[in-house]
PyMOL Python script that loads the backbone (N, CA, C, O; Angstrom):
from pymol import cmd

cmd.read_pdbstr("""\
ATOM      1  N   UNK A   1      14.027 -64.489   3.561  1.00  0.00           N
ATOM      2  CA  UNK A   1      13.752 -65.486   2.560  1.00  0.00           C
ATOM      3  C   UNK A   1      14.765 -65.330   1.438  1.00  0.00           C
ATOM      4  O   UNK A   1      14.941 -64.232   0.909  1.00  0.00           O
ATOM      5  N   UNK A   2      15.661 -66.788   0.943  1.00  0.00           N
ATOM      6  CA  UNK A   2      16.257 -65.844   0.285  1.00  0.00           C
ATOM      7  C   UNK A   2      15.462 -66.571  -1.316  1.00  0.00           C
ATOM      8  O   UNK A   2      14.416 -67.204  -1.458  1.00  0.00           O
ATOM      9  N   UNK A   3      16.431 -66.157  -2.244  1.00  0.00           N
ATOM     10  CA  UNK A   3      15.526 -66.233  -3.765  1.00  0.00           C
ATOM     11  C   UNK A   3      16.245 -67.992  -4.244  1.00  0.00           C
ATOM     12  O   UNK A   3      17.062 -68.788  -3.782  1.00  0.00           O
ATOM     13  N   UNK A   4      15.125 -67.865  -5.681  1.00  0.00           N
ATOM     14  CA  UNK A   4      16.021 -69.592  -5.788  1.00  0.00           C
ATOM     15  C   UNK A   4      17.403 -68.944  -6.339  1.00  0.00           C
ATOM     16  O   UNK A   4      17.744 -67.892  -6.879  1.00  0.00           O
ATOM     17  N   UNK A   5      17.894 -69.921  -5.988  1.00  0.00           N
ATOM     18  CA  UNK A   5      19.386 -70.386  -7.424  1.00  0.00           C
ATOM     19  C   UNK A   5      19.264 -70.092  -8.522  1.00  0.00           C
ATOM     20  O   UNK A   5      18.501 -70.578  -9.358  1.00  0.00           O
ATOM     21  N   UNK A   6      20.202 -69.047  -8.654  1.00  0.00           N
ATOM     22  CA  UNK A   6      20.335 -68.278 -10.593  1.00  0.00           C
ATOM     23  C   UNK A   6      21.926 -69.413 -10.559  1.00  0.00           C
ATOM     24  O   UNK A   6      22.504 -68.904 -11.519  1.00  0.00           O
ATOM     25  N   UNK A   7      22.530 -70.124 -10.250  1.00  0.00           N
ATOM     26  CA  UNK A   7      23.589 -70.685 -10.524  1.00  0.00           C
ATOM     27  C   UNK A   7      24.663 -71.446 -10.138  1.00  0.00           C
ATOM     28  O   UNK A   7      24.777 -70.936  -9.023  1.00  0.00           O
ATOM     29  N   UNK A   8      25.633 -72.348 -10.177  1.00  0.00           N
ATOM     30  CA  UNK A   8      26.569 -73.441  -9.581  1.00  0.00           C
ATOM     31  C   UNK A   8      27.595 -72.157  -8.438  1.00  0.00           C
ATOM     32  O   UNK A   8      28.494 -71.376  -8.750  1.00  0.00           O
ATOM     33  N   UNK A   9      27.071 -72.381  -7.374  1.00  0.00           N
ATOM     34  CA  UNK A   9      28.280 -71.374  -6.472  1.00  0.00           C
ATOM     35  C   UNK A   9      29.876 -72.494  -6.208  1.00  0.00           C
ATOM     36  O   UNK A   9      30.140 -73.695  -6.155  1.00  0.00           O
ATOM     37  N   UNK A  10      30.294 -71.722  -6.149  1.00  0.00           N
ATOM     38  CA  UNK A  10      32.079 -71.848  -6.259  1.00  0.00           C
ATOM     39  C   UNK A  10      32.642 -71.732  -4.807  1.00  0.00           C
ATOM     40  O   UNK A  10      33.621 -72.327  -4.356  1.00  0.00           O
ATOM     41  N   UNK A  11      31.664 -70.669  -4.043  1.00  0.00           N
ATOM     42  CA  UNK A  11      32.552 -70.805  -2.890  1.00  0.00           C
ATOM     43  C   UNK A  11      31.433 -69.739  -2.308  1.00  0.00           C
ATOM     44  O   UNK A  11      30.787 -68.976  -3.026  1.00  0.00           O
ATOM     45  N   UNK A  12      31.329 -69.830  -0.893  1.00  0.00           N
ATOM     46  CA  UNK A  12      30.416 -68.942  -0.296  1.00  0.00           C
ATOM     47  C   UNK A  12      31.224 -68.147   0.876  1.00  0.00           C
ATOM     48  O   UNK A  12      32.431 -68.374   0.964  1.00  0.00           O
ATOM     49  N   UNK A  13      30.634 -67.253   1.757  1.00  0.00           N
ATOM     50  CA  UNK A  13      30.682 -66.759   3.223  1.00  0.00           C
ATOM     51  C   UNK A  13      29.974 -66.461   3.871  1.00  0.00           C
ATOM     52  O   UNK A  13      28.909 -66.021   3.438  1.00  0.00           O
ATOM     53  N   UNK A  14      30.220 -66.557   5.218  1.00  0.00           N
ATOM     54  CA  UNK A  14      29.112 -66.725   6.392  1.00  0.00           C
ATOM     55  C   UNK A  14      29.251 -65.503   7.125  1.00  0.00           C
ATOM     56  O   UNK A  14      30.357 -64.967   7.195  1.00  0.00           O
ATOM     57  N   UNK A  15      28.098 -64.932   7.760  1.00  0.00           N
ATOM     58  CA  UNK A  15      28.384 -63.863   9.052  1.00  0.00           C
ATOM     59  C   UNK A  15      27.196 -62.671   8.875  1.00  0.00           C
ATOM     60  O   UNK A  15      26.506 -62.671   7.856  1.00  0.00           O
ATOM     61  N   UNK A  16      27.047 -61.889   9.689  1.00  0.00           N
ATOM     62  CA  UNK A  16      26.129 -60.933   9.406  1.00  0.00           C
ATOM     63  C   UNK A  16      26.136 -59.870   7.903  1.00  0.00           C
ATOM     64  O   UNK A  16      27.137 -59.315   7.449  1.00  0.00           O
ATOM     65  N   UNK A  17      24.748 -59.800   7.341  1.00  0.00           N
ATOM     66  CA  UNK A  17      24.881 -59.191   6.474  1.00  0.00           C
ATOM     67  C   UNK A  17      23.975 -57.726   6.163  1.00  0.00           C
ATOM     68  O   UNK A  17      22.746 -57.795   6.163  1.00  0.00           O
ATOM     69  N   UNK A  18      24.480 -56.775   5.973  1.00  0.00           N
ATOM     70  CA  UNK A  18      23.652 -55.466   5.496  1.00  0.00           C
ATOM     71  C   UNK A  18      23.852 -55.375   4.317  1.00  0.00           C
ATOM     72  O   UNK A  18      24.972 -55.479   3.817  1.00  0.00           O
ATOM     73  N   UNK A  19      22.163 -55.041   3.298  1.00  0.00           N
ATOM     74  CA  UNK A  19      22.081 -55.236   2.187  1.00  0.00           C
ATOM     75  C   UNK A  19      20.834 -54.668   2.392  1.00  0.00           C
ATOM     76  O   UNK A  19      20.174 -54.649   3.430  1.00  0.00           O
ATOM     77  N   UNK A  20      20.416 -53.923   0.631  1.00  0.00           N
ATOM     78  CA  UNK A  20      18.914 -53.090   0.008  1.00  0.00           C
ATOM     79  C   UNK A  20      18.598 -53.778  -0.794  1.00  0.00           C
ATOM     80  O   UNK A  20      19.321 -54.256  -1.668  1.00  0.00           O
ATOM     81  N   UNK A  21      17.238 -53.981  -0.603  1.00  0.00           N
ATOM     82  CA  UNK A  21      16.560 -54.291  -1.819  1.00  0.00           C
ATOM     83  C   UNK A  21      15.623 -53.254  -2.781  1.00  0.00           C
ATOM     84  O   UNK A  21      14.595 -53.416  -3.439  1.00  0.00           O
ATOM     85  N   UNK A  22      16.523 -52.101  -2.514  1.00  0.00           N
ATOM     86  CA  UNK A  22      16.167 -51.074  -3.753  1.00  0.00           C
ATOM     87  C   UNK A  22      16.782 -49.664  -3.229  1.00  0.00           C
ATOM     88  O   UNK A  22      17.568 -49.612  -2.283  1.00  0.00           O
ATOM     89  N   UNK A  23      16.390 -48.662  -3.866  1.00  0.00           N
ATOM     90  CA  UNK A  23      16.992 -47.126  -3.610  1.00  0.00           C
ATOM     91  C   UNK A  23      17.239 -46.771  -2.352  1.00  0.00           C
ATOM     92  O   UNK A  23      16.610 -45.717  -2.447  1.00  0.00           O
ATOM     93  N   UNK A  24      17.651 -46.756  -1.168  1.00  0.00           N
ATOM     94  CA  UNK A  24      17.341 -46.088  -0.051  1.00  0.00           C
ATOM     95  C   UNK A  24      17.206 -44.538  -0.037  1.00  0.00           C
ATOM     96  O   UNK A  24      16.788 -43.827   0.877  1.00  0.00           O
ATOM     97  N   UNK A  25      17.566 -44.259  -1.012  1.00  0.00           N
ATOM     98  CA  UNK A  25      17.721 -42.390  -1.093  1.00  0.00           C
ATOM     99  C   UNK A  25      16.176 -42.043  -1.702  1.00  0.00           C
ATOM    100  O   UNK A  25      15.709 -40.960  -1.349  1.00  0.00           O
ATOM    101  N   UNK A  26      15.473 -42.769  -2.466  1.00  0.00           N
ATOM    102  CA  UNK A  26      14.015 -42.895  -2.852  1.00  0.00           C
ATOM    103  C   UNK A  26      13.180 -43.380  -2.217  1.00  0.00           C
ATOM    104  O   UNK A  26      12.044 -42.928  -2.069  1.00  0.00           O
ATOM    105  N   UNK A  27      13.703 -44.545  -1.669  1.00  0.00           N
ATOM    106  CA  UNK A  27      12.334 -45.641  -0.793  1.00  0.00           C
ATOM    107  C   UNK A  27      12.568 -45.435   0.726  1.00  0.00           C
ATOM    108  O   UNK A  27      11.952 -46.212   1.456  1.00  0.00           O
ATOM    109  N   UNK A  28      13.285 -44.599   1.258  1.00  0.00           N
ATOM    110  CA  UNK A  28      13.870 -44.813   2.478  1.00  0.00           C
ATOM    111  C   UNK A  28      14.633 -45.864   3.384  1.00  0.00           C
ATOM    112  O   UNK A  28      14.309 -47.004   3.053  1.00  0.00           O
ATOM    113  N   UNK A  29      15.363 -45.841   4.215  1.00  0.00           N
ATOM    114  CA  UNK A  29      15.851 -46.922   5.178  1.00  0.00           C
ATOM    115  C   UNK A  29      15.044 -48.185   5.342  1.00  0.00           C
ATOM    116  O   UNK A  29      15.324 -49.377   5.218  1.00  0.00           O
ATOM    117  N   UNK A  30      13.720 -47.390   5.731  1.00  0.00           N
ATOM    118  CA  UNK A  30      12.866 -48.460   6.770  1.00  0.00           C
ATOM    119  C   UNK A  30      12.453 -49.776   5.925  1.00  0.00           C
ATOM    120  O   UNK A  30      12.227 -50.935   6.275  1.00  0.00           O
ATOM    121  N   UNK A  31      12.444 -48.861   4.160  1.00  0.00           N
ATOM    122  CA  UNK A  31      11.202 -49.773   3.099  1.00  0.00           C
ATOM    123  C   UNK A  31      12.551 -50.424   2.606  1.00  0.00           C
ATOM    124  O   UNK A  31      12.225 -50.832   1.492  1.00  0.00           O
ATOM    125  N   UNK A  32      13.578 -50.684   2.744  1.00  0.00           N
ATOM    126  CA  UNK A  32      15.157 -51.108   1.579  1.00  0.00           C
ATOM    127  C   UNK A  32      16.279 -51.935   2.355  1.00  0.00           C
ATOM    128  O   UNK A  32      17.082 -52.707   1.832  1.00  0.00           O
ATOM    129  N   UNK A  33      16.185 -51.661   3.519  1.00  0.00           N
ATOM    130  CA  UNK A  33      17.536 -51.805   4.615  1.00  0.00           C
ATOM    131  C   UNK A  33      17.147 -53.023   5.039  1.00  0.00           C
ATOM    132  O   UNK A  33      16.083 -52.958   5.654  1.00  0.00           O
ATOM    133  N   UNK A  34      17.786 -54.577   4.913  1.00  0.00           N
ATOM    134  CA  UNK A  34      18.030 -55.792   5.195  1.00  0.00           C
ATOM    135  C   UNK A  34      19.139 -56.285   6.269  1.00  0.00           C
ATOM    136  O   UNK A  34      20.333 -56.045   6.092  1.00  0.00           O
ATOM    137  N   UNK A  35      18.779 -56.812   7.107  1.00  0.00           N
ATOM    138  CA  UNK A  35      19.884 -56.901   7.920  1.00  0.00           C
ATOM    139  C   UNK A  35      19.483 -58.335   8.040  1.00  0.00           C
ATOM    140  O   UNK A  35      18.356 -58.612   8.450  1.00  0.00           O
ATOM    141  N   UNK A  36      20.515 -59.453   7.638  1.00  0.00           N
ATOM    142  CA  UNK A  36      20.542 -61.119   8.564  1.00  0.00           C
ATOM    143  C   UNK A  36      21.454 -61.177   9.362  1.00  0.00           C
ATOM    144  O   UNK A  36      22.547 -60.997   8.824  1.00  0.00           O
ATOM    145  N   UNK A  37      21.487 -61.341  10.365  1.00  0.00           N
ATOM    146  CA  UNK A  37      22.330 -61.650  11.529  1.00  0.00           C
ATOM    147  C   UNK A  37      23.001 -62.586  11.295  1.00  0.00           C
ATOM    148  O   UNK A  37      24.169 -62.200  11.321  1.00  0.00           O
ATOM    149  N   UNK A  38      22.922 -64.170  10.960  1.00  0.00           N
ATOM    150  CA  UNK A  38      23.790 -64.668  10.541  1.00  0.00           C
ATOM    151  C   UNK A  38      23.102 -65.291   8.991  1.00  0.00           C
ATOM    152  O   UNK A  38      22.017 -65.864   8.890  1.00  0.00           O
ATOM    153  N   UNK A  39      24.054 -64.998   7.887  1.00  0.00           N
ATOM    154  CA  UNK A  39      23.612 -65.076   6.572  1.00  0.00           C
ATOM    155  C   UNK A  39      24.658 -65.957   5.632  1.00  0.00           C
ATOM    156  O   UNK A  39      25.830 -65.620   5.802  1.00  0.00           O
ATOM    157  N   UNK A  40      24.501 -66.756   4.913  1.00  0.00           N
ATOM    158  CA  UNK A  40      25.348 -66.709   3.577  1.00  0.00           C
ATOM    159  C   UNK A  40      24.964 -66.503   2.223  1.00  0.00           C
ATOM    160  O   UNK A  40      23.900 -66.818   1.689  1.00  0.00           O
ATOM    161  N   UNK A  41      26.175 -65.810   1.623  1.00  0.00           N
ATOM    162  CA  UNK A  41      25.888 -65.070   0.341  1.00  0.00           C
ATOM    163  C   UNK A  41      26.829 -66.444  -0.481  1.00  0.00           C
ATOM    164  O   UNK A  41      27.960 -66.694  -0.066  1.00  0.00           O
ATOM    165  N   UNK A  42      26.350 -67.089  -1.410  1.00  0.00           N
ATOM    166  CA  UNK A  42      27.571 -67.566  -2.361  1.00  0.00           C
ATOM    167  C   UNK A  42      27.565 -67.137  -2.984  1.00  0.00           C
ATOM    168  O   UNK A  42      26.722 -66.242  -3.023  1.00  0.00           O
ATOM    169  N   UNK A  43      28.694 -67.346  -4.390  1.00  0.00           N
ATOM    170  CA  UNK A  43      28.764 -67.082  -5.632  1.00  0.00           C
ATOM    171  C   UNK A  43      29.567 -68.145  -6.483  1.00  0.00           C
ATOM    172  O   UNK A  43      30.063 -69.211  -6.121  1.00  0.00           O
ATOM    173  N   UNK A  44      29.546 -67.571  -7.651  1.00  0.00           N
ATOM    174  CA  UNK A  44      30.374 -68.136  -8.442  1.00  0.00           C
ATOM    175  C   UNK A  44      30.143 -67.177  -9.846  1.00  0.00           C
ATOM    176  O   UNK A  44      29.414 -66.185  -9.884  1.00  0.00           O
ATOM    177  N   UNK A  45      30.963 -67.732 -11.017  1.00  0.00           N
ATOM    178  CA  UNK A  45      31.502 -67.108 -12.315  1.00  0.00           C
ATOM    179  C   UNK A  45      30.946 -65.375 -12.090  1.00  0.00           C
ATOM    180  O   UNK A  45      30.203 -64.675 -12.777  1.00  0.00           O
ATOM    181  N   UNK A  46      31.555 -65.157 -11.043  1.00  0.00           N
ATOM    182  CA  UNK A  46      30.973 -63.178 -10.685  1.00  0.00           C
ATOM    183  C   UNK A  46      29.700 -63.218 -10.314  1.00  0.00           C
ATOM    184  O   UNK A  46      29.174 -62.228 -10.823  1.00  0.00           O
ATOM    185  N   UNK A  47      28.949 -63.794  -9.730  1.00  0.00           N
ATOM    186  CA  UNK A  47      27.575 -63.359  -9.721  1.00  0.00           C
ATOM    187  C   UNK A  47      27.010 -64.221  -8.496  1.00  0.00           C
ATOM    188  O   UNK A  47      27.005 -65.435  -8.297  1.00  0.00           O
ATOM    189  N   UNK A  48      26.664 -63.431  -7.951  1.00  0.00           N
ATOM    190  CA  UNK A  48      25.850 -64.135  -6.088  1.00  0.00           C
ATOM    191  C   UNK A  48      24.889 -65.165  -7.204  1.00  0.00           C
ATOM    192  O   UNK A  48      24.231 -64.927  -8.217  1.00  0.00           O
ATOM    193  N   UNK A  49      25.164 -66.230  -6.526  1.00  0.00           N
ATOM    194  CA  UNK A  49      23.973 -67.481  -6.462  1.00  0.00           C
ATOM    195  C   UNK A  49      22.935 -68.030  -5.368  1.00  0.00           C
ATOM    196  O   UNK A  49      21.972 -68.796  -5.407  1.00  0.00           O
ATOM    197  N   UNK A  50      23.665 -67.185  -4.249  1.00  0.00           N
ATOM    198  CA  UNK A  50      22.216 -67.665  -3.308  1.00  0.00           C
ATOM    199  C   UNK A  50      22.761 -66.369  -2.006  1.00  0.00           C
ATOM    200  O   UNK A  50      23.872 -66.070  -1.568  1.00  0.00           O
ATOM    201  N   UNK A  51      21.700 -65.981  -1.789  1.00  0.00           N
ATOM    202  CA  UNK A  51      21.844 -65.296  -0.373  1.00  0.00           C
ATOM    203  C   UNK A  51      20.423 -65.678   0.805  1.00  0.00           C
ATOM    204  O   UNK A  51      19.310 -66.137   0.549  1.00  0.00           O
ATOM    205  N   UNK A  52      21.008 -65.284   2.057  1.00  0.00           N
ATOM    206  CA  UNK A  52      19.463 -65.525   2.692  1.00  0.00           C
ATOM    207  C   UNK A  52      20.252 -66.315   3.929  1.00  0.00           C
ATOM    208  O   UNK A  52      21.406 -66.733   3.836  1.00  0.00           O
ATOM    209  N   UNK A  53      19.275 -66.455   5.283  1.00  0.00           N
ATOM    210  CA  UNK A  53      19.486 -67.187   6.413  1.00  0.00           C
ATOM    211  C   UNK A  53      20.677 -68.006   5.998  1.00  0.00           C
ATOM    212  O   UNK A  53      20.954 -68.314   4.839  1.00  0.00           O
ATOM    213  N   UNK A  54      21.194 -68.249   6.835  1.00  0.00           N
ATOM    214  CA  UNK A  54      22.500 -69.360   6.901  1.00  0.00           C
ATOM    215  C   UNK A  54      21.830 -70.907   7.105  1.00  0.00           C
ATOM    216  O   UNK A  54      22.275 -71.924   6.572  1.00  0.00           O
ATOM    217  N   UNK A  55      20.944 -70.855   7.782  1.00  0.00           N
ATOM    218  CA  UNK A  55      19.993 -72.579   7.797  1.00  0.00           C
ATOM    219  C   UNK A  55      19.248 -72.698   6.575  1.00  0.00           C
ATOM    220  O   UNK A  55      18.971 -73.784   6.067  1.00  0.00           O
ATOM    221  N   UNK A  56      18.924 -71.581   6.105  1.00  0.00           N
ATOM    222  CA  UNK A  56      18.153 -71.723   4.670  1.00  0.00           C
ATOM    223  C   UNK A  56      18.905 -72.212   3.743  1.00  0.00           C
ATOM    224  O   UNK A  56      18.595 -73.247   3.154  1.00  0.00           O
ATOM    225  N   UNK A  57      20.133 -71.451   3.454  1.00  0.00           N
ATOM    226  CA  UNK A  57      20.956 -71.597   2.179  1.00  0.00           C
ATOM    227  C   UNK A  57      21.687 -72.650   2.628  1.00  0.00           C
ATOM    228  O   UNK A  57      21.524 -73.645   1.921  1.00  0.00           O
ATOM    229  N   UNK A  58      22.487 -72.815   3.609  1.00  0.00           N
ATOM    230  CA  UNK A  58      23.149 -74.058   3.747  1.00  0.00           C
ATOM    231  C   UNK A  58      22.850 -75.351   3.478  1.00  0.00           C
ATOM    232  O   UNK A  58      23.590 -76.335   3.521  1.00  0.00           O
ATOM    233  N   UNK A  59      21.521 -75.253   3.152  1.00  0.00           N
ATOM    234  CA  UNK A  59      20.716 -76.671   2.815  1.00  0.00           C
ATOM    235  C   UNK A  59      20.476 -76.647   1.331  1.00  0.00           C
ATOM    236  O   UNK A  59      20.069 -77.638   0.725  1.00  0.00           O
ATOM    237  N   UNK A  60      20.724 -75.550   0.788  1.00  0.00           N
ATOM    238  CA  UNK A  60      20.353 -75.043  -0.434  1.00  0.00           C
ATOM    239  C   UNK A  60      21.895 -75.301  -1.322  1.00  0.00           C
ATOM    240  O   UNK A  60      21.833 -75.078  -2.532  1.00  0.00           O
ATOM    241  N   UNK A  61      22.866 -75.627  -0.914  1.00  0.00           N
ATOM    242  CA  UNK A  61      24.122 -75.748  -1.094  1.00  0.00           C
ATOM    243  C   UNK A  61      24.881 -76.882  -1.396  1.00  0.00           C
ATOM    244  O   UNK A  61      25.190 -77.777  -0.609  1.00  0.00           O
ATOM    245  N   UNK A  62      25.266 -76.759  -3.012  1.00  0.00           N
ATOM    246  CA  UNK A  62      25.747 -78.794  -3.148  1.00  0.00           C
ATOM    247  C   UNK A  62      27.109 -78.668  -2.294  1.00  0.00           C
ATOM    248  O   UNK A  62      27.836 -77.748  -1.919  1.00  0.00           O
ATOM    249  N   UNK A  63      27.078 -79.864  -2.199  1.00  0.00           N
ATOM    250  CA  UNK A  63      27.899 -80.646  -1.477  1.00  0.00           C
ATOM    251  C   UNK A  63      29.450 -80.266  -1.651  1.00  0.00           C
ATOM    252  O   UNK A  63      29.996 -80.765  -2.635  1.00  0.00           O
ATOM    253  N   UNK A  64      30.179 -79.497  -0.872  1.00  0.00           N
ATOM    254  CA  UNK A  64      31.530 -79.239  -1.354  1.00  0.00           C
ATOM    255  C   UNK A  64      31.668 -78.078  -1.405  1.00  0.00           C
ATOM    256  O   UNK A  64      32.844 -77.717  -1.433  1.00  0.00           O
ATOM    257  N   UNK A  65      30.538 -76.912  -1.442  1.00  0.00           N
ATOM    258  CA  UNK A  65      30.939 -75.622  -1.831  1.00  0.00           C
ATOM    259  C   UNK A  65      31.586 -75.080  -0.415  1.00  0.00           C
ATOM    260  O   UNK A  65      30.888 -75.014   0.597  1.00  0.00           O
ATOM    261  N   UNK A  66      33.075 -74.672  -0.422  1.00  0.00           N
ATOM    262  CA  UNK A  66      33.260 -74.060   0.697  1.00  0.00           C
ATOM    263  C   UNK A  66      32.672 -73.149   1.510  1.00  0.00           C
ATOM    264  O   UNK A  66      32.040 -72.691   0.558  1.00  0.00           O
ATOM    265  N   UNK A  67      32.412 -72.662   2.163  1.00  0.00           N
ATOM    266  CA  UNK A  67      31.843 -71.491   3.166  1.00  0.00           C
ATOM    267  C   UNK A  67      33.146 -71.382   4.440  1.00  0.00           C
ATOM    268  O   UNK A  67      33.832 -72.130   5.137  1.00  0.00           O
ATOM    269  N   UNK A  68      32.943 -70.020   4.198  1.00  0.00           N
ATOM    270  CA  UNK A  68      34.262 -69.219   4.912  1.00  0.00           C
ATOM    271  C   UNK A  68      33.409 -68.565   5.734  1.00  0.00           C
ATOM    272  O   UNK A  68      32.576 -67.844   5.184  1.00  0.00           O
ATOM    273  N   UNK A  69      33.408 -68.666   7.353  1.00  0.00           N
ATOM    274  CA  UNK A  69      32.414 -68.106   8.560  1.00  0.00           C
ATOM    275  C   UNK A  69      33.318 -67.136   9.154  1.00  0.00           C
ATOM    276  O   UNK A  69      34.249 -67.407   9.912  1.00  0.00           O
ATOM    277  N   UNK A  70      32.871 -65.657   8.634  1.00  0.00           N
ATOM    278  CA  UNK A  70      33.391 -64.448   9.160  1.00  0.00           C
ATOM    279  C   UNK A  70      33.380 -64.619  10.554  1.00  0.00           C
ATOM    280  O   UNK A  70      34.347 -64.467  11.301  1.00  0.00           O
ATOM    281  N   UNK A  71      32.349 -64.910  10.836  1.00  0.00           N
ATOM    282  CA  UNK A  71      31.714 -64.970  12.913  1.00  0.00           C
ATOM    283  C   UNK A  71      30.986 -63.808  12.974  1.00  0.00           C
ATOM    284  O   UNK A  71      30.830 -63.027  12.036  1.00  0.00           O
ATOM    285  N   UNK A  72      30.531 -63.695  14.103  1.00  0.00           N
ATOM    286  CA  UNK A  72      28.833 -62.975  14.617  1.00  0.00           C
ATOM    287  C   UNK A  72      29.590 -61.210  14.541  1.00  0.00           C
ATOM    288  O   UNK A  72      28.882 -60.204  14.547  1.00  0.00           O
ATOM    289  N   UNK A  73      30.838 -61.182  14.486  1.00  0.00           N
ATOM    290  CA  UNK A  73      31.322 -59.150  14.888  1.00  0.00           C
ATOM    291  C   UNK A  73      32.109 -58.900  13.970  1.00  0.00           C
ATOM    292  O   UNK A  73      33.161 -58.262  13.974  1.00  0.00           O
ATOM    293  N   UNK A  74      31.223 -59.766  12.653  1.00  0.00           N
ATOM    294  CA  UNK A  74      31.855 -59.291  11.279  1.00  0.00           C
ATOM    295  C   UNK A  74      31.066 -58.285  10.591  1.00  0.00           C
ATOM    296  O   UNK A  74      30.294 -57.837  11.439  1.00  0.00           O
ATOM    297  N   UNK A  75      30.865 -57.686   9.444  1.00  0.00           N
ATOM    298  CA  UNK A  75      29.813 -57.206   8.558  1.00  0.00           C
ATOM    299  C   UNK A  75      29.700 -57.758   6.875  1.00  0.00           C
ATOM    300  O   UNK A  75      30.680 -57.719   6.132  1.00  0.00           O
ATOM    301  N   UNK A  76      29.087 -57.989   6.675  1.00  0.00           N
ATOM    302  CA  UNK A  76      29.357 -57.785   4.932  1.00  0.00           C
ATOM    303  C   UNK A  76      28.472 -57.602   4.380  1.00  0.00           C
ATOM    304  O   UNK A  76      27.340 -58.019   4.621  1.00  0.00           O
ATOM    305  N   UNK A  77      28.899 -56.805   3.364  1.00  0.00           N
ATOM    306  CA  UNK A  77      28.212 -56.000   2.452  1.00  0.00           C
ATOM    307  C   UNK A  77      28.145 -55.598   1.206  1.00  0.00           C
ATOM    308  O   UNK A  77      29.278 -55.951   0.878  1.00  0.00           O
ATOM    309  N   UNK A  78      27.731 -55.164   0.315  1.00  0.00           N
ATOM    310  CA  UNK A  78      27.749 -55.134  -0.904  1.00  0.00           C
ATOM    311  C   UNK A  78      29.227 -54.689  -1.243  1.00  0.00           C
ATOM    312  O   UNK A  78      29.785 -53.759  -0.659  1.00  0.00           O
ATOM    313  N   UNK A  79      29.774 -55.403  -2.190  1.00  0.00           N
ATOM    314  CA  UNK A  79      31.398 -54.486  -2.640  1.00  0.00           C
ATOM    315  C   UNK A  79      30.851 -53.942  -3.724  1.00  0.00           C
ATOM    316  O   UNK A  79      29.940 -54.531  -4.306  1.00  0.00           O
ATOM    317  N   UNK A  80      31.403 -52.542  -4.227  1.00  0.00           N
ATOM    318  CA  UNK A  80      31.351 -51.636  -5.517  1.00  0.00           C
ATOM    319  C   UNK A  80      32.748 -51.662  -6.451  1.00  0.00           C
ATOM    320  O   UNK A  80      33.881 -51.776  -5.985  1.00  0.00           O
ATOM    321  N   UNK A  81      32.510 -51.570  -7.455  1.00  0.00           N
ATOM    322  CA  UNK A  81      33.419 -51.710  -8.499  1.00  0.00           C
ATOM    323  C   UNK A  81      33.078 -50.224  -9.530  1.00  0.00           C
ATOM    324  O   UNK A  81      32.045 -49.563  -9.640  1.00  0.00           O
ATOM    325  N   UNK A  82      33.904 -50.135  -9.928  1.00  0.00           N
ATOM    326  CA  UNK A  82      33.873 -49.642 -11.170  1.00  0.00           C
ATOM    327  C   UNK A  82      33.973 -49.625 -12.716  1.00  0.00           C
ATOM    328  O   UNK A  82      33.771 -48.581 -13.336  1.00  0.00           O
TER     329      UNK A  82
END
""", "prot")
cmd.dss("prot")
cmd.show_as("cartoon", "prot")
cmd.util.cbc("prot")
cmd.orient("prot")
């Protein structure tokens, strides 16, 4: 399921995704570890605006926002910054 829209996405991508929805080193694997098989994450001005199923969000998506489709023997995943 994914969450509503915090914002105008700019550009999205498609393909399998691994992602937590909290500590795994506290809550374990089983209770944190998200896997969509095929997913899109958009964003825009730095900040994900929609993630979740690829039939979900794609409908969830104005008109024009690109989506770039990694394909099914991709991964993506959270990037870290510093």
């Amino acid at each position: 399921m994914s969450p509503a829209p915090s914002g105008s996405p700019s550009a999205a991508i498609r393909g399998p995704v691994l992602t937590f929805t909290g500590d795994p080193f506290k809550q374990g694997l089983d209770d944190t570890m998200r896997y969509e098989p095929d997913a899109i994450v958009a964003f825009g001005d730095g900040i994900i605006t929609h993630f979740g199923p690829a039939d979900t969000v794609k409908q969830q998506l104005p008109a024009g926002v690109p989506v770039k489709n990694y394909g099914p023997d991709s991964l993506i995943s959270a990037g870290f910054s510093r």
